[in-house]
PAZAPA-4460 file (N, C-alpha, C; in steps of 0.05 Angstrom, whole numbers, plus 32768, in hexadecimal, padded with zeros to 4 digits):
% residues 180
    n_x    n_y    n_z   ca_x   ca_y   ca_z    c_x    c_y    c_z   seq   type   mol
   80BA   8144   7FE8   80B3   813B   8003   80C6   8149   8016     1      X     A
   80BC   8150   802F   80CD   8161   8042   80D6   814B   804F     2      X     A
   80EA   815B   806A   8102   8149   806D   80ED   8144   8087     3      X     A
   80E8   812D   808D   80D9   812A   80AA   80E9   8121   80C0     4      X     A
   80E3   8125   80E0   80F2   811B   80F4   80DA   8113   810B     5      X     A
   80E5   8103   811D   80CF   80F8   8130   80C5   8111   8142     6      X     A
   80B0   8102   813F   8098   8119   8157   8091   812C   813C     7      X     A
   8093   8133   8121   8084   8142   810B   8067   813A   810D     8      X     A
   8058   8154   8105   803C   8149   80FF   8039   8146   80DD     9      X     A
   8028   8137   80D2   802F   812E   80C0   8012   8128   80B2    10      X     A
   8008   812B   8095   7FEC   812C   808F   7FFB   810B   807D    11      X     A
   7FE7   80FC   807B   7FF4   80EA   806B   7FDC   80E1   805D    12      X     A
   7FDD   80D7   8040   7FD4   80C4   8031   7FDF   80AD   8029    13      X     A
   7FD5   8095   8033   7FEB   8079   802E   7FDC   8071   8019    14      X     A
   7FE4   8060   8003   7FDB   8058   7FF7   7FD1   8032   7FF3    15      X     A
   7FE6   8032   8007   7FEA   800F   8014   7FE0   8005   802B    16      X     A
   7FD1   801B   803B   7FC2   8011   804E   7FA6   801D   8051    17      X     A
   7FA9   8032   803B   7F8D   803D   8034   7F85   8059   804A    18      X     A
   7F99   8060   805B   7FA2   8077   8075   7F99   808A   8066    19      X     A
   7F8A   809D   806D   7F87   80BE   8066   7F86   80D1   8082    20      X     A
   7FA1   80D9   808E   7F96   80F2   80A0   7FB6   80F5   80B3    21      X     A
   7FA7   8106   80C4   7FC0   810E   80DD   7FCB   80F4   80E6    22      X     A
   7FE6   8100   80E9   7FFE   80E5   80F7   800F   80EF   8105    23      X     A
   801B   80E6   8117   8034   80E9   811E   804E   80DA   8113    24      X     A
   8062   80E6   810B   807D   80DB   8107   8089   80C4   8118    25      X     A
   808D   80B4   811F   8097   80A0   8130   80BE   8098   812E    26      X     A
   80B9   8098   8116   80DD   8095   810A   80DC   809B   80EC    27      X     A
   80F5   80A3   80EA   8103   80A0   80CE   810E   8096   80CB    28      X     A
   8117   8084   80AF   8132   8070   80AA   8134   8073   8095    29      X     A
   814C   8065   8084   8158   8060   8073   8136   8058   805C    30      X     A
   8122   8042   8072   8112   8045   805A   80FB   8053   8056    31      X     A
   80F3   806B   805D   80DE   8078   805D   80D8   8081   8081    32      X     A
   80BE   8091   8078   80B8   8093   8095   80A7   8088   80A5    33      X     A
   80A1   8089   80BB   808E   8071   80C3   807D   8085   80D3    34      X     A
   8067   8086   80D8   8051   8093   80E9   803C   8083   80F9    35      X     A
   802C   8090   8108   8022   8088   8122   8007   8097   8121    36      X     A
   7FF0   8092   8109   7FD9   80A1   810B   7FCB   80B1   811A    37      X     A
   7FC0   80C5   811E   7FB0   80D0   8136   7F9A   80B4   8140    38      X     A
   7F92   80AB   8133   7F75   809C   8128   7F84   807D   8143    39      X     A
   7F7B   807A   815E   7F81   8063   8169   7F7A   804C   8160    40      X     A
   7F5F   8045   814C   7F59   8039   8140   7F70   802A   8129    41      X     A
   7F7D   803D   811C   7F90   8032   810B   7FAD   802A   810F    42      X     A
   7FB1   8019   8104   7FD0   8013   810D   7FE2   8028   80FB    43      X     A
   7FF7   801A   8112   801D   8029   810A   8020   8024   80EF    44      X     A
   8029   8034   80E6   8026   802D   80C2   8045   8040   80BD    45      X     A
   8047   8039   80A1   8064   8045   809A   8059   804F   8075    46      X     A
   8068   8062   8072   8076   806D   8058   808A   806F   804E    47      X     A
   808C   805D   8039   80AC   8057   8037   80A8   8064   8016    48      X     A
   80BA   805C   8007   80B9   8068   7FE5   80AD   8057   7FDD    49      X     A
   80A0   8072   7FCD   8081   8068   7FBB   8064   805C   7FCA    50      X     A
   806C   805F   7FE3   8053   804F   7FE7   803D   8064   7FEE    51      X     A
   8045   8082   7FEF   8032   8094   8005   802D   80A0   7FEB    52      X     A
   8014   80A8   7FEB   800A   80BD   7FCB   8014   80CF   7FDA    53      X     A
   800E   80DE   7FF3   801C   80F9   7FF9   801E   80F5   801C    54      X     A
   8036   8105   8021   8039   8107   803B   8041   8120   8047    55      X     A
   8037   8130   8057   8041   814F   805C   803F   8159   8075    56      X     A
   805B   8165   8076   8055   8173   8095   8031   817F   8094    57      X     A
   802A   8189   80A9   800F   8192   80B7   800A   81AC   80AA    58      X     A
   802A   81B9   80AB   8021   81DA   80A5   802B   81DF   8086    59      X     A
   8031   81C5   8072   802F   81CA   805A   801A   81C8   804B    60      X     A
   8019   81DB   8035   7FFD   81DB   8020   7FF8   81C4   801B    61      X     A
   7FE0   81B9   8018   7FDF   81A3   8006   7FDE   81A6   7FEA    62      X     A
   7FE9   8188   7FE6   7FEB   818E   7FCA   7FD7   817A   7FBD    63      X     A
   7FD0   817C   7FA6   7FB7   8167   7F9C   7FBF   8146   7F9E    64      X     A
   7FAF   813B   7FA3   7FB2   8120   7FA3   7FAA   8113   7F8E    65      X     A
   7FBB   8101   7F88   7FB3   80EA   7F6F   7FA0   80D3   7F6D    66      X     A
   7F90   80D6   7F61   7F72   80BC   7F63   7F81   80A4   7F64    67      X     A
   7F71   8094   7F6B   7F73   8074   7F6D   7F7E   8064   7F4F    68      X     A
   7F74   807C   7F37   7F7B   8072   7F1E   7F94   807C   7F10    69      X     A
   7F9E   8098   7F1B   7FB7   809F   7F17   7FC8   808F   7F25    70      X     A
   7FCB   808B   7F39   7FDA   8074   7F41   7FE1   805C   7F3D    71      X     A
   7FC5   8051   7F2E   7FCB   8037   7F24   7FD8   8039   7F08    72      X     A
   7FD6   804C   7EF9   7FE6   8051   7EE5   8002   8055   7EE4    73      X     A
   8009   805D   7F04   8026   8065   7F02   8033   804A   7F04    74      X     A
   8023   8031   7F08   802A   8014   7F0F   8029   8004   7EF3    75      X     A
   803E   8009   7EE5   8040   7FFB   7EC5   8048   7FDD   7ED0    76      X     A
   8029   7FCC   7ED1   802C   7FB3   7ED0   8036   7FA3   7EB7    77      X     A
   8024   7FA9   7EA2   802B   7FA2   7E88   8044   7FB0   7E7B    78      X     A
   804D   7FC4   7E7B   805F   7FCF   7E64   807C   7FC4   7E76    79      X     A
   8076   7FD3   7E95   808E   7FCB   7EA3   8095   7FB4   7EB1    80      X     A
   8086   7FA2   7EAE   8089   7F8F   7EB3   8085   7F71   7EA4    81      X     A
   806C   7F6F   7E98   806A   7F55   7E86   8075   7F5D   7E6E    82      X     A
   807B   7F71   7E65   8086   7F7E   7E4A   80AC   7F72   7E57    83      X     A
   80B0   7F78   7E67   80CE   7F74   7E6C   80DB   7F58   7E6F    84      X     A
   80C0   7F4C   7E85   80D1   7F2C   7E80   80B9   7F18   7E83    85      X     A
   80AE   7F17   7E64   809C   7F05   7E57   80A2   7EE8   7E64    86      X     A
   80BC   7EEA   7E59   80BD   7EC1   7E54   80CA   7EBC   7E79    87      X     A
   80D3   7ECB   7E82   80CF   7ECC   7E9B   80C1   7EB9   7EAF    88      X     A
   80AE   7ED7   7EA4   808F   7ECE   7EB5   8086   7EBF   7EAB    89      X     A
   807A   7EB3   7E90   8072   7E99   7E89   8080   7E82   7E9A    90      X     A
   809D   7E85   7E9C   80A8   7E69   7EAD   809F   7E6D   7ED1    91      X     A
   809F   7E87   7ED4   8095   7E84   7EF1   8076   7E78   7EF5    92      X     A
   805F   7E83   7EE1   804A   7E74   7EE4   8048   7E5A   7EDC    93      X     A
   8064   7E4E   7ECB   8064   7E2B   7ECB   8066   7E29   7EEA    94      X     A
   8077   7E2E   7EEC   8081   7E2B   7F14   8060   7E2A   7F1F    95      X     A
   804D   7E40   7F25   803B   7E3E   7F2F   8027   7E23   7F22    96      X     A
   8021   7E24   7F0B   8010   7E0A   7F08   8020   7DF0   7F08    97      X     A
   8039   7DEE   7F0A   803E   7DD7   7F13   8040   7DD1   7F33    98      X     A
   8047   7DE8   7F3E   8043   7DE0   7F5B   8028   7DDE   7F6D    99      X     A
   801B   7DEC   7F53   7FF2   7DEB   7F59   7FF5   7DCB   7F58   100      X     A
   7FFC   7DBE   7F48   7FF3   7DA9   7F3E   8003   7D92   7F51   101      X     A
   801B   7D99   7F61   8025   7D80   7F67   801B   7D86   7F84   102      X     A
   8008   7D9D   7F97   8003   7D9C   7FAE   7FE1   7D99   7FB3   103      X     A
   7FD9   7D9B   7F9A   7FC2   7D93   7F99   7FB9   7D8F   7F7F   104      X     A
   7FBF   7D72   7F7A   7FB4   7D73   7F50   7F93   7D73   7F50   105      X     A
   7F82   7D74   7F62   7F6A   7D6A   7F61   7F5A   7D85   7F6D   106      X     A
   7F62   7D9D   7F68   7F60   7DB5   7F6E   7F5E   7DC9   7F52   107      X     A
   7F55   7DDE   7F51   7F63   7DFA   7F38   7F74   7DFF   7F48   108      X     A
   7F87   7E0E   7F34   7F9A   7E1D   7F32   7F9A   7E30   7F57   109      X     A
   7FAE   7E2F   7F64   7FAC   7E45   7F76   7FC6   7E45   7F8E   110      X     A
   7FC0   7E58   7F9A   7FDA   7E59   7FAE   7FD2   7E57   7FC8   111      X     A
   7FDE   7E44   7FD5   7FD4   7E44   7FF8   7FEC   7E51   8000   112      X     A
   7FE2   7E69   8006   7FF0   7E84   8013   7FFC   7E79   8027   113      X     A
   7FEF   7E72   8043   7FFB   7E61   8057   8007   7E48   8057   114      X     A
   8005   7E42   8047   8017   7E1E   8047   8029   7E26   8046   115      X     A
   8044   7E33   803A   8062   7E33   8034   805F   7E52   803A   116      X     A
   8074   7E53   804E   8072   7E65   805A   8095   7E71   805B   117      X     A
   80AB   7E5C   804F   80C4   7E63   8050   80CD   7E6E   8033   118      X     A
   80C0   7E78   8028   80CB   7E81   8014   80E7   7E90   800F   119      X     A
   80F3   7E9D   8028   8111   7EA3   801B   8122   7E80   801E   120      X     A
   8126   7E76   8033   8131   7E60   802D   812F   7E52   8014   121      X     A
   8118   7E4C   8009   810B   7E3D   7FF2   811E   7E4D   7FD7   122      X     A
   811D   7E69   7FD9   812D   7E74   7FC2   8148   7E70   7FC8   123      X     A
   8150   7E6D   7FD5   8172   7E6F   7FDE   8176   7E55   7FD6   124      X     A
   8167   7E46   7FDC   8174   7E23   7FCF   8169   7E21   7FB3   125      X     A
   8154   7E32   7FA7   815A   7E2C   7F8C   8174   7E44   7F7F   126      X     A
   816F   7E56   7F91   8184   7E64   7F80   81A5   7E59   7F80   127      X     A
   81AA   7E45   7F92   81BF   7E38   7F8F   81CB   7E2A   7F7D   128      X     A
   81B7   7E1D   7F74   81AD   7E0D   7F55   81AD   7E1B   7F3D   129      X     A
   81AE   7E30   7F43   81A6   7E4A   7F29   81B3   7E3F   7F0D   130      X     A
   8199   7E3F   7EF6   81A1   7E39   7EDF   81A7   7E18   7EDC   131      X     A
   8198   7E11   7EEC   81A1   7DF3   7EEC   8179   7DEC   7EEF   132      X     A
   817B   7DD8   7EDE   8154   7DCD   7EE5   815B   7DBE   7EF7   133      X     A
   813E   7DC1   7F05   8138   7DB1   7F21   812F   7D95   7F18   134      X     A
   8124   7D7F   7F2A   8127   7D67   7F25   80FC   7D67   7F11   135      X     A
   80F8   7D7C   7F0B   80DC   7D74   7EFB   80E4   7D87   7EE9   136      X     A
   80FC   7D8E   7EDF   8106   7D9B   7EBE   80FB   7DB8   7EBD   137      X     A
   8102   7DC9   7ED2   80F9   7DE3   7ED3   8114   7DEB   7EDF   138      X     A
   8116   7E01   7EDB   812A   7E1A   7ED9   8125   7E21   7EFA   139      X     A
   8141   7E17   7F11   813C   7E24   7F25   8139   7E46   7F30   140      X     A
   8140   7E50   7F0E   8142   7E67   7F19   811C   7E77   7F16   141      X     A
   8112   7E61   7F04   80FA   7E66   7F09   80E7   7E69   7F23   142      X     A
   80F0   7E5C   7F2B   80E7   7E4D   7F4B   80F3   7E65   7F63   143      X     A
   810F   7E78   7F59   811A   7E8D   7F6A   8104   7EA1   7F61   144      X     A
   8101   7E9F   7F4B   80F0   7EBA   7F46   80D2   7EB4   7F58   145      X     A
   80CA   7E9B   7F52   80AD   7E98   7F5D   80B5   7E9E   7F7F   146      X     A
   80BF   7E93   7F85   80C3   7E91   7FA6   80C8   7EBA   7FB3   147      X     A
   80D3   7EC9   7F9A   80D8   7EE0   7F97   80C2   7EE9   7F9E   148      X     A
   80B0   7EE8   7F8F   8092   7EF5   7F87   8085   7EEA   7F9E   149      X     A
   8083   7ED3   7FA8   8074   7EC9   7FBE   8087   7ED7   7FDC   150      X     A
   8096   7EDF   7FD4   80A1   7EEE   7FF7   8094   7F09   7FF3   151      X     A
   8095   7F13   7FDF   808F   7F30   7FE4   8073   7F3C   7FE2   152      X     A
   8066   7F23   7FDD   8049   7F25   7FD5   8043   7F20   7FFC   153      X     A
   804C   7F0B   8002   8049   7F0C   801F   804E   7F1D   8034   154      X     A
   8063   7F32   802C   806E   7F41   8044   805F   7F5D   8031   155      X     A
   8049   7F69   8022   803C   7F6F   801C   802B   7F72   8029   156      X     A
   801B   7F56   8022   8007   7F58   8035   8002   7F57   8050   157      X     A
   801D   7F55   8063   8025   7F4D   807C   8029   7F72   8083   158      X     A
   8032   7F7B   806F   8031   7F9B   8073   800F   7FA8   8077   159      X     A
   7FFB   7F95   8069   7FDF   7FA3   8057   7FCE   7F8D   8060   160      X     A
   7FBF   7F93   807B   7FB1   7F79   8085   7F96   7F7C   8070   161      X     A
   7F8B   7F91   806A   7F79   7F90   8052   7F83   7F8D   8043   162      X     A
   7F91   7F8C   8032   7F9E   7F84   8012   7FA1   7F61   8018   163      X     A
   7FAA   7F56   8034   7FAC   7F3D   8034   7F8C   7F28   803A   164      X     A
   7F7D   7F3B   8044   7F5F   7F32   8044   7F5D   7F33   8028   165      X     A
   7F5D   7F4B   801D   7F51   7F49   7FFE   7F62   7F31   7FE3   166      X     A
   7F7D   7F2D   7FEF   7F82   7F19   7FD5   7F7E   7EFB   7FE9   167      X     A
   7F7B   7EF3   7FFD   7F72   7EE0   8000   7F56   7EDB   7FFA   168      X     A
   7F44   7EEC   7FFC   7F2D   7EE5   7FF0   7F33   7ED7   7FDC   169      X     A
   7F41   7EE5   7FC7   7F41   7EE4   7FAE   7F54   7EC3   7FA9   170      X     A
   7F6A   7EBD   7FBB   7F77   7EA0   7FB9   7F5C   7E90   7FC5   171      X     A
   7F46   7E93   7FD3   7F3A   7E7E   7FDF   7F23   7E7B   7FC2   172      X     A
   7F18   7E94   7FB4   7F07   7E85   7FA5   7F14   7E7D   7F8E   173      X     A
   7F2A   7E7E   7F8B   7F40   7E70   7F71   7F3E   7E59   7F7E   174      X     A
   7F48   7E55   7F94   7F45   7E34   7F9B   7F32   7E1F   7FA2   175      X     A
   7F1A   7E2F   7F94   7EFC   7E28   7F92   7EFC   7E27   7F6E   176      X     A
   7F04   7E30   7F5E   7F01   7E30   7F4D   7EEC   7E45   7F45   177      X     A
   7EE5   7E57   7F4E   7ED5   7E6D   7F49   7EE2   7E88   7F3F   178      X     A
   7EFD   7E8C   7F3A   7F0B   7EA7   7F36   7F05   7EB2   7F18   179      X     A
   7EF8   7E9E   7F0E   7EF5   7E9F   7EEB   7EDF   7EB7   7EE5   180      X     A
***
């Protein structure tokens, strides 16, 4: 990746907001770069690491781009992740069906995205507790990890107004009982 500075023209492919084309540079930082589409239609969007399949000054070659399926491969859900911390995640999804169950027992399984909305506080006071069970015999640090996963799944989709249309669909017909 070249070294970019504001006012660069810039060809971009995002892969997190679904962007393909001319941009302008807007800033650089510490976390990636951020650009300013030609396209008025689309918003200010940023590339930070890993998120852009390719990004290039104007007057560099292109270089080939990676399908929708090479990319999802470079994302080891299973090996790099449920392979690493099994019993983990089993206690974080106790966390979820028990807290399915104590905010709505008369419901399936699901998450109201908008109801709890403080999730770093919520981790900070279990992580205070760390290694100590909470008062229904679960592992607070289970509850840091869940509250973990629930901030960044949020500020995700708070980045990806389509990605947050598309998994709410998907929390509203879970909480219909239709996701099966």
């Amino acid at each position: 990746m070249s070294e970019f500075k504001k006012g660069d023209r810039v060809w971009v492919k995002d892969v997190w907001t679904d962007f393909e084309g001319e941009a302008t540079v807007s800033r650089v930082d510490s976390l990636g770069v951020h650009y300013e589409p030609d396209d008025e239609n689309e918003d200010c969007s940023f590339v930070g690491r890993g998120s852009a399949d390719e990004i290039r000054l104007l007057d560099e070659p292109a270089t080939p781009t990676k399908s929708e399926h090479q990319i999802r491969k470079e994302r080891p859900v299973f090996s790099g992740v449920l392979n690493y911390f099994p019993d983990a995640l089993m206690a974080v999804a106790e966390v979820s069906r028990a807290g399915s169950m104590q905010h709505h027992p008369d419901k399936p399984l699901h998450w109201e995205f908008n109801k709890s909305t403080d999730h770093k506080d919520c981790l900070l006071r279990h992580l205070a507790d760390s290694e100590t069970l909470d008062t229904d015999g679960m592992l607070h640090d289970a509850k840091v990890a869940w509250r973990a996963l629930a901030n960044l799944q949020t500020i995700l989709e708070k980045r990806n107004p389509e990605l947050h249309a598309k998994r709410q669909a998907q929390r509203d017909k879970a909480a219909k009982g239709d996701d099966k």
